[in-house]
C-alpha positions in Angstrom: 24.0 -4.8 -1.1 26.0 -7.9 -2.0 25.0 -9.4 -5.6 24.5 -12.7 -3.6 20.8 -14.6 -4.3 18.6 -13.7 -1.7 15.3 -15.6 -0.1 12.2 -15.5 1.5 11.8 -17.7 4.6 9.5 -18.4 7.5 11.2 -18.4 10.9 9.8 -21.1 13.3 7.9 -18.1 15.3 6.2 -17.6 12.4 8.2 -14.4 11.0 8.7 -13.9 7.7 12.5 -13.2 6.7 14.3 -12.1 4.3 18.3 -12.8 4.0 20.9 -13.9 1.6 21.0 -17.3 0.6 24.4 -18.3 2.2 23.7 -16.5 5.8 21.3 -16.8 8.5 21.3 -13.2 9.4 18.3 -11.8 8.3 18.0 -8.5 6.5 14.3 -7.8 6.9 11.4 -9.0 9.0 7.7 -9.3 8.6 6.1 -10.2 11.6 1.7 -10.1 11.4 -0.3 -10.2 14.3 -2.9 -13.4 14.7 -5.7 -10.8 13.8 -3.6 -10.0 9.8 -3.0 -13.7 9.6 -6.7 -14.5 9.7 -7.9 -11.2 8.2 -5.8 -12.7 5.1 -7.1 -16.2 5.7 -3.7 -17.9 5.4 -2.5 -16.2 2.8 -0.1 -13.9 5.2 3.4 -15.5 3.3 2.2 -14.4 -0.5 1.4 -11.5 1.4 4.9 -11.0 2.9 6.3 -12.4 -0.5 4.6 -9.6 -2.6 6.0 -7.0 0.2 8.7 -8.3 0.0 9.4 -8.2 -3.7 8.4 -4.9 -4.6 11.0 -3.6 -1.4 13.7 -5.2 -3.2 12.9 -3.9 -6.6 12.1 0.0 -5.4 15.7 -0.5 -3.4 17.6 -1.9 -6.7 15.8 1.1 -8.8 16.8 4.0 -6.3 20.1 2.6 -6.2 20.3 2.9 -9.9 19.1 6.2 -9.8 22.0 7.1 -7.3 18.8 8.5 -5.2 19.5 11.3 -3.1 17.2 13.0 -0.3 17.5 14.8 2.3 16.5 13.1 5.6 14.5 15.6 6.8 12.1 15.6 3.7 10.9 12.4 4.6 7.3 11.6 4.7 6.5 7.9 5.3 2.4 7.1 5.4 
């Protein structure tokens, strides 16, 4: 990934995106239903901003690591 700034927006349907600075194209997309939204009272884009964050630092730490795995050993929860 490009060593450009990146930030956290909300889309007028009420995603939340992530993209470079100097682009439109998003990256990555957060999209809660009505029932998160008011589960979290509001509080959905500190939410999504906290998500957010902690993708980007794991991604810039395995690519440190020069992190290698097999696709098939893949367990997502």
């Amino acid at each position: 990934m490009s060593t450009s700034f990146l930030e956290i927006v909300e889309l007028p349907d009420g995603r939340i995106a992530l993209r470079r600075a100097e682009d439109e194209q998003t990256l990555v997309e957060l999209n809660f239903t009505d029932e998160a939204k008011a589960f979290m009272q509001g509080h959905h884009v500190e939410v999504a901003k906290a998500m957010l964050s902690v993708g980007v630092q794991m991604a810039g730490e395995l690519a440190e690591n020069d992190f290698q795995q097999d696709e098939s050993d893949r367990v997502l929860h």
